[in-house]
KEGU-128738 format. One record per atom (N, C-alpha, C): residue in one letter; x, y, z. Coordinates in steps of 0.05 Angstrom, whole numbers, plus 5000, padded with zeros to 4 digits. Layout:
residues N
AXYZ...
//
This chain:
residues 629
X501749765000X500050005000X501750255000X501150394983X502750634980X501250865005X502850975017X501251115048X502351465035X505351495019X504751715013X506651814991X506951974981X510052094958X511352274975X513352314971X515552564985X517252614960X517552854941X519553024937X522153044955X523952934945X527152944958X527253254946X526853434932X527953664933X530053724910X531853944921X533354064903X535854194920X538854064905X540554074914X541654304903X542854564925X543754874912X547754784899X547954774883X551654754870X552654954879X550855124896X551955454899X553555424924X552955194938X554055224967X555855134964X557755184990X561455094994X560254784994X562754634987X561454374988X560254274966X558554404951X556154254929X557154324909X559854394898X560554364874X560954184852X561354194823X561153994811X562354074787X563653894769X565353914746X563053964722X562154214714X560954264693X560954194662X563554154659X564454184627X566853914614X565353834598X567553634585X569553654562X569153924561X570654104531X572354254547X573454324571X575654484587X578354264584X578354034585X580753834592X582253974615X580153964639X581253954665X579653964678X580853834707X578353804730X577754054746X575754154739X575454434749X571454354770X572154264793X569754294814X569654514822X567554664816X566654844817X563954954831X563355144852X560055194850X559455404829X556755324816X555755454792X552755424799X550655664793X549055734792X546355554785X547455324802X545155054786X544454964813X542454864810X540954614823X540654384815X540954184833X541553844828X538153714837X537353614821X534153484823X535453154839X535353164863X535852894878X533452714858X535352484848X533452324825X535552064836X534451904864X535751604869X535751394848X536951294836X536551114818X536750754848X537950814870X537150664879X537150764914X535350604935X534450674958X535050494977X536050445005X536550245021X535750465043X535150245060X534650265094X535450215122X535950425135X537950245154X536250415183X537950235207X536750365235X538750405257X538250665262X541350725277X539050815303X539750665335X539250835353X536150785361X534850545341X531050655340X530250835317X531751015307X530251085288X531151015254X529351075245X530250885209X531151135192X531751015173X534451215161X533651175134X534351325106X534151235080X536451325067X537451175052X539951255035X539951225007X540451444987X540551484968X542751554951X542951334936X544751394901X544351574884X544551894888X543752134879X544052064841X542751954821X544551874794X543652134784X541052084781X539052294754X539052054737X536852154716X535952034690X533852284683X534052334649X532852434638X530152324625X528252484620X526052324607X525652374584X525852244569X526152234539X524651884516X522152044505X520351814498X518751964475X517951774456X516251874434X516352214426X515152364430X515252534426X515752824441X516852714468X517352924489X520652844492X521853054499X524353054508X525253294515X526253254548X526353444565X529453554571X531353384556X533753474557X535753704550X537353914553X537354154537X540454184545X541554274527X544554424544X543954654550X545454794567X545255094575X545855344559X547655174538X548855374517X547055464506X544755244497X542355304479X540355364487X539955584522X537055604533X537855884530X534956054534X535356324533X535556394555X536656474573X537656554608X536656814608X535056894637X533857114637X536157264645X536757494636X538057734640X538857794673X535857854681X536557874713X537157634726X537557554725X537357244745X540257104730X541257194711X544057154704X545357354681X545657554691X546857774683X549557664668X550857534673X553457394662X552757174650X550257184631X550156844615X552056844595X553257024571X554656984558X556156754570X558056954595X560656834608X559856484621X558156394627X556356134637X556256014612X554756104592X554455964573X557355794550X558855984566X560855854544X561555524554X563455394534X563455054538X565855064558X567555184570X568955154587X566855254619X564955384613X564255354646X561555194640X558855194642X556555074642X556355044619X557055124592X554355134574X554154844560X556154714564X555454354557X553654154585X552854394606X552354234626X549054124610X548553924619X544253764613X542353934636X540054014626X539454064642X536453984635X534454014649X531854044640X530554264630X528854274612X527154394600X524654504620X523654194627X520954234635X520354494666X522354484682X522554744707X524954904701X524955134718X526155374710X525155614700X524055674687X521955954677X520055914701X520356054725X518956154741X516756374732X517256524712X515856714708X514356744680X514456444674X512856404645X513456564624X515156774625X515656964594X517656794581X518056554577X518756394553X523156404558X523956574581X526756474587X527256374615X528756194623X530456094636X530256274666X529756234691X530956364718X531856244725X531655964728X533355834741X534455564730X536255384737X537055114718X537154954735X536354664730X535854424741X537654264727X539754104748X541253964730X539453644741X540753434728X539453144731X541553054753X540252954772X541552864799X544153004809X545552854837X546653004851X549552964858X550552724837X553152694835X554352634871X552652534889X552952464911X550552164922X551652154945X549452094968X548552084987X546752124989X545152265024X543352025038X542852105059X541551995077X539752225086X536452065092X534552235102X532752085122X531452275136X529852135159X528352075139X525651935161X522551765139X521352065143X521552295143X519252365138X520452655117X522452535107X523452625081X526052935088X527552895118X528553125118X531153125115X532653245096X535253135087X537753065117X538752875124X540252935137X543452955138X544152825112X546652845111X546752825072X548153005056X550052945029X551853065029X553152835007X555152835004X557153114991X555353204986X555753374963X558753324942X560353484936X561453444927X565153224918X564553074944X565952904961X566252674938X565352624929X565152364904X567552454879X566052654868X568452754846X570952874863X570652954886X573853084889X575852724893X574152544917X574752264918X575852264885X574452234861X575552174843X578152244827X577452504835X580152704820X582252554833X583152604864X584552514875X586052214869X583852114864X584551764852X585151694825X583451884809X583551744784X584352054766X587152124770X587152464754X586452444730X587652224713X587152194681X585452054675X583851994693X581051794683X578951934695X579252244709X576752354721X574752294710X571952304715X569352334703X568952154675X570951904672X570551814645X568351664643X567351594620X565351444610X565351134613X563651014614X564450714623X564650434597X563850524579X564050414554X566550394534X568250564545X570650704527X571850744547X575450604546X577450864560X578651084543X581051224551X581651454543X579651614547X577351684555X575751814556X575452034580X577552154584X578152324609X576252604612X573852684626X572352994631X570352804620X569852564597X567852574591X564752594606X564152484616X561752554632X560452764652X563453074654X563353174666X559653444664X559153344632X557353484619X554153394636X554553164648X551952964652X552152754666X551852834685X551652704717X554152564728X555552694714X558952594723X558652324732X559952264759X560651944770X558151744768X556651884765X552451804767X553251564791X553751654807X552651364839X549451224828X550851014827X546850824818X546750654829X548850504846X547450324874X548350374902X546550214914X548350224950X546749984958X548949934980X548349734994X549249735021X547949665039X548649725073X549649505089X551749505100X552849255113X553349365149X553049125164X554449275196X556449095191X558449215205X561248945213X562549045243X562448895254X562148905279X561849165293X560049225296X557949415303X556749695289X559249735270X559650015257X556549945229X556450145213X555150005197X555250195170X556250065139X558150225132X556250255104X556050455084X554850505065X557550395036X556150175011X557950134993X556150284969X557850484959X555850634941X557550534910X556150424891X557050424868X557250644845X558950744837X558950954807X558850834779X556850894768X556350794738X558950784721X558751174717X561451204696X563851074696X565151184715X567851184724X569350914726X566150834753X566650524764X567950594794X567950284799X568850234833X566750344847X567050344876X565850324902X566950444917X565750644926X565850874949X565550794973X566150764997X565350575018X564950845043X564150875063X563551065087X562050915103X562851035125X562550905151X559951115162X557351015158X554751185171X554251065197X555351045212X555150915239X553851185254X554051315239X552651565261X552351845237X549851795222X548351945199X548352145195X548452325214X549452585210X552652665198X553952485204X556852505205X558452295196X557752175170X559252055153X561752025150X563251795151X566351885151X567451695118X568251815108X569551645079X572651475090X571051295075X573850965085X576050925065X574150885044X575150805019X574850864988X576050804969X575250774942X576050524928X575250364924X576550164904X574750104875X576750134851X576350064828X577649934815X576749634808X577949544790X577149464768X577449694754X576549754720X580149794712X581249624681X582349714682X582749924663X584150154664X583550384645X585750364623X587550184619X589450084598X588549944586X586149774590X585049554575X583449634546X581849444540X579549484518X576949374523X575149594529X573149474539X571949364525X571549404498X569449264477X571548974474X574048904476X575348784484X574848534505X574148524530X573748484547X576448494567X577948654561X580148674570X580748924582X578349044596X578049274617X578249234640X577548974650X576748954680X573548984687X573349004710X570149074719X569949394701X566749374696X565749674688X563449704691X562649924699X558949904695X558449824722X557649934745X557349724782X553849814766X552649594771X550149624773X547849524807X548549314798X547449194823X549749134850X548649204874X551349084904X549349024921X551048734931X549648544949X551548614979X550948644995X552548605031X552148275036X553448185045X553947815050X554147895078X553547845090X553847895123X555747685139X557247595150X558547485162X557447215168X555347205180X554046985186X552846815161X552946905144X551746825116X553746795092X556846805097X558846855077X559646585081X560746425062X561946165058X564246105076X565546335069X568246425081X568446485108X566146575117X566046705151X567546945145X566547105134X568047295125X566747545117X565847775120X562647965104X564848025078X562247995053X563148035023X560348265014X562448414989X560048494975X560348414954X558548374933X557748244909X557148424894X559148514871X557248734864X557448644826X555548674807X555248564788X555448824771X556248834752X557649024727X556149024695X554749214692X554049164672X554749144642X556849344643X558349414620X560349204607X561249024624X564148884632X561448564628X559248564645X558248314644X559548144665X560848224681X562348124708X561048164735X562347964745X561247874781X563947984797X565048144817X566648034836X565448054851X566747974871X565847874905X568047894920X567448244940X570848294951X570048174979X572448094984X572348075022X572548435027X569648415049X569948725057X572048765070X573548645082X576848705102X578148885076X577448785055X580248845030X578749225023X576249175020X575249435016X574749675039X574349555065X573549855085X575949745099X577750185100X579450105117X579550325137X578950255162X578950495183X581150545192X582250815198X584750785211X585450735236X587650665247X587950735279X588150985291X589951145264X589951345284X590051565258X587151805255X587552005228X587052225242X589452465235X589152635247X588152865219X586453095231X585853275216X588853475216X590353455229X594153665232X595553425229X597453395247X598953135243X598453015270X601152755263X601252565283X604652515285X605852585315X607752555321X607452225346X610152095331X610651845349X613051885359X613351845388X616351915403X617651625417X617951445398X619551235404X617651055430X615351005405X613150855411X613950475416X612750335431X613350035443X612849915413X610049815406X609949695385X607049805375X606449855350X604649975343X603449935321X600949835313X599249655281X597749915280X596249885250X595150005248X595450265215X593750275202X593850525184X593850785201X595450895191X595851225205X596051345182X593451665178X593151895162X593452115173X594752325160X593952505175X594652765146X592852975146X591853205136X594353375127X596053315145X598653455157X601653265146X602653295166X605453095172X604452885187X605952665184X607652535202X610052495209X610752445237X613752515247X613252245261X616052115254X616851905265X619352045291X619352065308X622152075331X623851885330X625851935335X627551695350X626551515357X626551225350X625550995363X626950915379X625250655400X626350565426X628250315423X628150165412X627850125380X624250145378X623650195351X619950235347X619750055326X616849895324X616749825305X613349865297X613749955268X609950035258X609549855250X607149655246X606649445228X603649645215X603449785195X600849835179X602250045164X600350115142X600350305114X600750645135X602350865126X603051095127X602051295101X601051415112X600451705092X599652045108X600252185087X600852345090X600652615071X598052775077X598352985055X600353135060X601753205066X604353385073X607053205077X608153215089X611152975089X611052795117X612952635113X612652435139X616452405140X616452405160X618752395173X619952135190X622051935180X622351785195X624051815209X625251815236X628851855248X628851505244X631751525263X632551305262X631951055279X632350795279X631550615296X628150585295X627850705269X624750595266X624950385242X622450195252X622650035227X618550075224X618150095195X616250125183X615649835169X613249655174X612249445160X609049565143X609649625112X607949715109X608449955086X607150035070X606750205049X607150495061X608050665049X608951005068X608751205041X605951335036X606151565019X606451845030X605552075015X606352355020X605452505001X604252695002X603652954984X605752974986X607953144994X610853204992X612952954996X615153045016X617752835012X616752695035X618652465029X619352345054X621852345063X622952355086X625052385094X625352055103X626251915104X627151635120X629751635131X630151605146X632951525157X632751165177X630251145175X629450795188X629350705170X628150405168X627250225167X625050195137X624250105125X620650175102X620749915097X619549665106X619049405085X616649465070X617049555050X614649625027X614849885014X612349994993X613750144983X613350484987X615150694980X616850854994X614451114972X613051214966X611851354944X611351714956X613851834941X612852054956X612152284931X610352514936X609952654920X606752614902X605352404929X603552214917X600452364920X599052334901X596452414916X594952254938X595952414950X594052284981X591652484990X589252434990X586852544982X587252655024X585552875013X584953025044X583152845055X582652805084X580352675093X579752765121X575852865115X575553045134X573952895156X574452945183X573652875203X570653025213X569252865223X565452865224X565753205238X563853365238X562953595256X561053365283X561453485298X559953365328X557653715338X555753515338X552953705350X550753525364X551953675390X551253395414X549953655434X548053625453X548553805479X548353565500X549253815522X548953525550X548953765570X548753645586X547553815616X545453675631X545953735668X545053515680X546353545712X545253345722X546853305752X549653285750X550553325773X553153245774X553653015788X556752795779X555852555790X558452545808X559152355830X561752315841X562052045849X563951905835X563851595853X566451625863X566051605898X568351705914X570551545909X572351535926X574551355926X573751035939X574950885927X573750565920X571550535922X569750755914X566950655911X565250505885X563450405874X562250385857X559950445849X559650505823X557250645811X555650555791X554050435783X552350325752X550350665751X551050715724X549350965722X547750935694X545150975694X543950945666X544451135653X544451105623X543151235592X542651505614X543351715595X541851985600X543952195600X543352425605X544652725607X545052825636X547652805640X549552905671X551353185665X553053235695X554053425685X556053455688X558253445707X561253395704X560753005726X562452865716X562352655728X564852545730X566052415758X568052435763X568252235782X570752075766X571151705778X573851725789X573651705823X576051785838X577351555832X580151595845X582051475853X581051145865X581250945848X580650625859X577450605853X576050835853X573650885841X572350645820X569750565805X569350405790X566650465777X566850575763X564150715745X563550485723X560350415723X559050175694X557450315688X557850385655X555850525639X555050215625X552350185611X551749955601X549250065574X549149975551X548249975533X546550195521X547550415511X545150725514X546750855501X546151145500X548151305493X548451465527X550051675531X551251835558X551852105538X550452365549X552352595550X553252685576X555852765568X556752885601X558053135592X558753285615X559553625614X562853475612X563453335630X565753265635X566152965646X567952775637X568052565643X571252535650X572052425682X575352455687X574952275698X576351975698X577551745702X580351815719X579351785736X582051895753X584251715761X586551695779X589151505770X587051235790X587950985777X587150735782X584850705780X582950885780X579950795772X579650705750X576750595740X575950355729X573150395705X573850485685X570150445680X569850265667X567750065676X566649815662X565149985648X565049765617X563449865595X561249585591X558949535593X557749285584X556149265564X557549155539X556849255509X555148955508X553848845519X552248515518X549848575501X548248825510X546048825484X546249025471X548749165470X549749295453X551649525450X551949715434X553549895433X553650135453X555450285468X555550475484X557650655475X555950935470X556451185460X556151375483X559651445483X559751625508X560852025493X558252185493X559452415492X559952595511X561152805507X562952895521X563353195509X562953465530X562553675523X566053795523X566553845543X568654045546X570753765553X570453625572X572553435579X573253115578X573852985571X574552635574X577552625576X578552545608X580952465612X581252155625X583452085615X584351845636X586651795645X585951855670X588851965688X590751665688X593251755705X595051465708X594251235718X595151035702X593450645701X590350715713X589250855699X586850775694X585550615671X583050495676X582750305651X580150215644X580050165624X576950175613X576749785608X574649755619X573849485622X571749375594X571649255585X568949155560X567948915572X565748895575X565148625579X561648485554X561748335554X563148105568X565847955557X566048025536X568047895516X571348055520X570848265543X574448375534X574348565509X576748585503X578148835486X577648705463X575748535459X575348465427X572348485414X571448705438X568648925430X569849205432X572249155425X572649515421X571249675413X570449535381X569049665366X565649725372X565449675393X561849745419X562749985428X564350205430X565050395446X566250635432X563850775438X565451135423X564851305444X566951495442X567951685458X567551905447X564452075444X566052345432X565952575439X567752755435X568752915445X568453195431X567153395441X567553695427X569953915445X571653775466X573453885477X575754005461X576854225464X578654375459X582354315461X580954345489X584154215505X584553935492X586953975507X588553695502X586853485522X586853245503X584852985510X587352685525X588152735548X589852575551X589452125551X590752105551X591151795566X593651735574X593651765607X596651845618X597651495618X599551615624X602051315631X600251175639X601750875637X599850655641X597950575639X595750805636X592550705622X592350545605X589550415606X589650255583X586450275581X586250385554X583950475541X582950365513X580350285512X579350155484X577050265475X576850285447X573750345437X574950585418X573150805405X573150975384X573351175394X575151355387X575851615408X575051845386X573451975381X573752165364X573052405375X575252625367X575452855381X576653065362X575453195346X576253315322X577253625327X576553745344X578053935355X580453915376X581053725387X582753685410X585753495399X587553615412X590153355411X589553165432X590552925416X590352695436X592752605442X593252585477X596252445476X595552205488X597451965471X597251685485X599851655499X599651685531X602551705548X604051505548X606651585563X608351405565X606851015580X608550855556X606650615569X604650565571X602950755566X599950715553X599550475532X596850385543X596250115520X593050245507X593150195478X590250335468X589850095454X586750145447X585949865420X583350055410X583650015379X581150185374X582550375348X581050675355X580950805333X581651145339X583351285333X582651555339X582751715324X581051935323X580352145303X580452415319X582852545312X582452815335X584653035313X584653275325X585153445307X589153415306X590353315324X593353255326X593053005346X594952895347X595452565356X599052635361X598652535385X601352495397X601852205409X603852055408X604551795419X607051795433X606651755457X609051775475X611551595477X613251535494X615451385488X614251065508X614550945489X614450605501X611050565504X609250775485X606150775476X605850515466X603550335466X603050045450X599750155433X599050235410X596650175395X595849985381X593749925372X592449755348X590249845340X588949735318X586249785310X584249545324X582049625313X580849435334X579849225329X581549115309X580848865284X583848685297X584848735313X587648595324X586948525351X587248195359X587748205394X590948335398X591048445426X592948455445X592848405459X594648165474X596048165492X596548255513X594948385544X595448515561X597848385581X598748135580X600648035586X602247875573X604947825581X607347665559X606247375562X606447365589X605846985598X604346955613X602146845610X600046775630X601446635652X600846815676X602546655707X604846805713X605646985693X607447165707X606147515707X603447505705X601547835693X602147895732X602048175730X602148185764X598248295764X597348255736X594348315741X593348035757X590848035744X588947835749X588547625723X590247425734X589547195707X587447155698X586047065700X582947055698X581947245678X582547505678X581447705667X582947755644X584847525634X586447635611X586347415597X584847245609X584046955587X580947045572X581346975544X579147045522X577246915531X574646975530X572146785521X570646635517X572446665488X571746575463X575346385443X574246175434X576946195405X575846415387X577546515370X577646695346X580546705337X580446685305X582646735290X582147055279X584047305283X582547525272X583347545242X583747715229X584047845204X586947855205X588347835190X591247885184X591748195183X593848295193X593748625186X598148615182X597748805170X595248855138X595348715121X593048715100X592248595089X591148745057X591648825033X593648625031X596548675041X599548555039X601348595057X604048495041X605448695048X608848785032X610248735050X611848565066X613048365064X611648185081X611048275102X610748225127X606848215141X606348025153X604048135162X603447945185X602048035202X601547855226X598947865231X597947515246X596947415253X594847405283X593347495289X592447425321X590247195327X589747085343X588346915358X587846935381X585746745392X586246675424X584646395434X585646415453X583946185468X583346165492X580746085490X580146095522X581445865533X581845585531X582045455544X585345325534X586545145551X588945005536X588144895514X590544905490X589544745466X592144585454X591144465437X593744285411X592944495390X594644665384X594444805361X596344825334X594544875319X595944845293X595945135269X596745265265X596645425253X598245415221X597145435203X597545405179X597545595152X599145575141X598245705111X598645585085X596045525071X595045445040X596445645014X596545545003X595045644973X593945554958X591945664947X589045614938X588645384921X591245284920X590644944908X589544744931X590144874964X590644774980X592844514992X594844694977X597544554988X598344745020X600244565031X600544775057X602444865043X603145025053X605945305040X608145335079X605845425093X608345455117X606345305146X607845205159X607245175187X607945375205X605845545220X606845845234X607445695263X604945525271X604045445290X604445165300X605445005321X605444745322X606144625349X603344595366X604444445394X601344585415X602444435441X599844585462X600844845463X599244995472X598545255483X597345335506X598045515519X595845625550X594545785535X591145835548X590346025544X590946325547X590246405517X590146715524X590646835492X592047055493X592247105463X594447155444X594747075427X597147095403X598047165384X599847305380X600147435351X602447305337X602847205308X605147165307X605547235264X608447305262X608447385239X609147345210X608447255191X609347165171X610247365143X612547255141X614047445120X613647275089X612447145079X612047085054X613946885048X614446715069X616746495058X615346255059X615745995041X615545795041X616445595073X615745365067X616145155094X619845145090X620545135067X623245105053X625245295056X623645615062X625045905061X625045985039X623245955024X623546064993X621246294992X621746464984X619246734980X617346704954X614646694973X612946524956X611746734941X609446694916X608546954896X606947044905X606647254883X604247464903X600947264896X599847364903X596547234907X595347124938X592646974939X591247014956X592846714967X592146864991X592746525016X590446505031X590646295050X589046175058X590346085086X589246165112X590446075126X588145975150X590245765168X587345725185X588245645214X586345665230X587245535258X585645385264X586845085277X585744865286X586644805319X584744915333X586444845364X583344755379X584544445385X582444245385X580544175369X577544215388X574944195365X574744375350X575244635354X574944845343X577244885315X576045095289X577145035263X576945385250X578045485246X577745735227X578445875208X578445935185X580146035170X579746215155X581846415142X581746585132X582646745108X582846905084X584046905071X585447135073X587747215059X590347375055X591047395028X591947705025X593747714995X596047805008X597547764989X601147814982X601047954954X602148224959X602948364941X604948364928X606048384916X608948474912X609348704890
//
């Protein structure tokens, strides 16, 4: 039953943000705002639910209507533009700014005397998300084509039928987005938007709708090929499927996305397509002879590597500005740069400087909070529900449990040795935060029931100014995002998770990861001066290899709850074994261990997909891996 229609509206090109490449006769990428409006025309719709309320997401394409004897299509060059309402049409009309842009016929003459007031272009070269009762809440605006420029300079805006075809479609609906598909992976929940022209998949993380964060781009079209040929690669994304984890062959979430142009299927492992960082700063990110540290690190700015202790990075480096290594660092992992790089360490992989590394902007936060004030004294304890407080403050031996809701607070301070249990069992906990979130010395954030391998149940966010500490010894997990504030992770500090803040500092003998890695809170079970008990897993789990794919080097985690006979292995896809990593009992608890691309023999095996698995007892898991080279 149809209950009602809603008009999506009309998108202004006039605003910062909503620009768009007008012309395919300039031979250059010129995003621009110009005097148009975008007719939101979804060529496709999905649904999602963040919080209780439902959400709609749209593939902004356009399509023209054009049939028997009507056709509504027009360039701009060829409409008559009213005088007042564009005093400068000559200058518009020419083919280097609008006048090759499409527009419609049928709206625009507001005033019926037979010219032009205003221009409607065909869709919105983005995509948005809206409540159900039709009110825009988040687009993309112009974020898709700059994504492209950035990625694809000599293939901007091309056509999908033909390569060499560089600006072409800049005339008519440029990238045209014409699918999406919605996936959660462990808890986040991420939008895969498909582009007609161009090709590939846009990926963003809508875990929180107002404030979109862009992950990724992957295309593999190839633009050297022949497409009439079949020797292009994928072209044309028409249709995308989300495979959910529980439903993937592999145990693994895939998307499926089918091509029309090309007449092709792939099916990526989402690991290979969304990649969150550990740590992206909107300025830079300085490391000062950090313990051991995984993870992709971005930042807007620089990166500065210090003097290592010795240090070692295991994940991908970039950098719109330069990155700096000193010495006694060793880098496992890919390292770009808008500008130079300096190295004086370590790089297993490759070294690319001078590279386009696309800007990437961190969410705006629009939160209020206000409320009681709370105090859990010294070794006291507190369970506090869901809701709006006002400075709250967890003394010394103290033990604060927030459990499944969202929290605003004026101020939240974790003071030295206190404790806040987080209990993510029926779900995710979202902690904001007005002016303050600190965590003083060995303080520590608890997850339960599963431990530090629900990181990803826990956001932190922050509209604070000041500096956002995590002093010595703490040990803190979950999503930290704090887009105005520096974040320092102190001396000996242990983090797992994700951070997004305006500068990032890492102190000397700091340990990070992302939150797709176990760690280890102790070397040897029986010598922790913690609580044994509390550092044994669960659950078994084999995680994801990081990184993945991976230049020379990449490592492995697991765990176990209980003693096991374990076996740890790696295939290739004939299913021959290639290496034995793993071999003998084990104590419970958790493991990382690392493989450099060699045979059982020591021979360095080729690039392509592996297969690896863990067998410790009843339990069986496995996973796949590429090798680059």
């Amino acid at each position: 039953t149809v209950t009602a229609l809603k008009g999506l509206g009309f998108k202004n090109h006039m605003m910062p943000g909503n620009g768009l490449d007008a012309s395919d006769r300039d031979d250059a990428i010129n995003i621009a705002n110009w005097p148009v409006k975008g007719m939101y025309m979804p060529d496709a719709i999905a649904g999602f639910t963040r919080n209780g309320m439902n959400y709609l997401i749209t593939a902004n394409e356009g399509d023209a209507r054009d049939y028997g004897a009507f056709a509504e299509e027009e360039r701009v060059k060829d409409l008559s533009l009213d005088p007042t309402a564009f005093p400068n049409a000559a200058d518009l009309q020419a083919n280097e700014a609008i006048g090759r842009l499409t527009v419609t016929t049928t709206m625009g003459d507001t005033d019926n005397d037979g010219d032009f007031d205003e221009l409607y272009a065909f869709g919105g070269r983005s995509f948005s998300i809206w409540a159900t009762d039709g009110t825009l809440v988040f687009d993309s605006g112009d974020q898709i084509e700059q994504i492209i420029a950035d990625s694809l300079p000599d293939d901007f805006n091309a056509t999908n039928d033909e390569n060499d075809t560089f600006d072409n479609r800049s005339d008519n609906k440029g990238p045209e987005p014409e699918g999406v598909a919605i996936g959660v992976i462990g808890g986040r929940t991420f939008a895969f938007i498909g582009l007609e022209r161009v090709g590939g998949i846009v990926v963003y993380d809508i875990t929180y709708p107002h404030a979109p964060v862009f992950c990724n781009y992957v295309n593999t079209r190839d633009f050297g090929g022949d497409v009439e040929a079949g020797t292009a690669g994928d072209s044309g994304p028409e249709g995308l499927k989300f495979i959910a984890k529980k439903d993937s062959p592999i145990n693994q979430p895939l998307l499926a996305v089918a091509y029309e142009i090309s007449g092709s299927l792939r099916v990526f492992a989402v690991e290979d397509v969304v990649s969150p960082f550990a740590l992206l700063a909107n300025e830079h990110i300085s490391l000062n002879g950090q313990k051991d540290s995984f993870g992709a690190l971005h930042a807007n700015d620089y990166i500065r590597f210090h003097k290592g202790a010795p240090s070692t990075h295991t994940g991908n480096v970039s950098a719109v500005d330069e990155v700096e290594i000193a010495r006694r660092n060793s880098i496992y992992g890919n390292v770009s740069a808008g500008d130079e790089i300096e190295n004086d360490g370590d790089v297993f992989g490759s070294v690319d400087e001078n590279a386009a590394v696309p800007f990437i902007s961190l969410p705006e936060l629009n939160f209020a909070t206000g409320g009681a004030d709370i105090t859990v004294p010294r070794r006291g304890e507190l369970e506090l529900a869901p809701g709006s407080y006002g400075t709250v403050q967890v003394k010394v031996h103290a033990k604060l449990t927030l459990t499944t809701g969202e929290y605003y607070f004026d101020e939240l301070e974790i003071e030295e040795d206190a404790e806040l249990v987080v209990d993510v069992t029926c779900g995710p906990v979202s902690v904001y935060t007005r002016y303050e979130l600190d965590f003083e010395n060995d303080s520590k954030v608890t997850l339960l029931p599963l431990g530090d391998s629900e990181s990803h149940e826990l956001y932190f966010f922050s509209k604070q100014t000041k500096e956002l500490d995590i002093d010595s010894d703490a040990k803190v997990s979950g999503s930290i995002i704090a887009p105005y504030a520096e974040v320092e992770i102190g001396e000996k500090a242990w983090f797992k998770g994700s951070i997004s803040a305006d500068e990032i500092v890492v102190k000397k003998r700091a340990t990070f990861a992302p939150h797709d890695m176990f760690m280890p809170t102790v070397t040897k079970l029986g010598k922790s001066t913690g609580d044994i008990a509390a550092a044994i897993p669960g659950s078994y789990e084999l995680a994801q290899n990081y990184p993945n794919p991976f230049n020379p080097t990449t490592t492995i985690s697991y765990q176990l709850p209980e003693n096991s006979a374990v076996k740890l292995q790696i295939y290739n896809t004939l299913g021959q074994i290639v290496a034995t990593l793993v071999s003998g009992n084990q104590q419970a608890g958790s493991y990382t261990v690392s493989w450099d691309g060699t045979s059982q023999s020591g021979e360095k095996v080729a690039s392509g997909v592996y297969v690896y698995r863990l067998q410790a007892g009843a339990f069986s898991q496995t996973r796949k891996m590429m090798l680059l080279k």
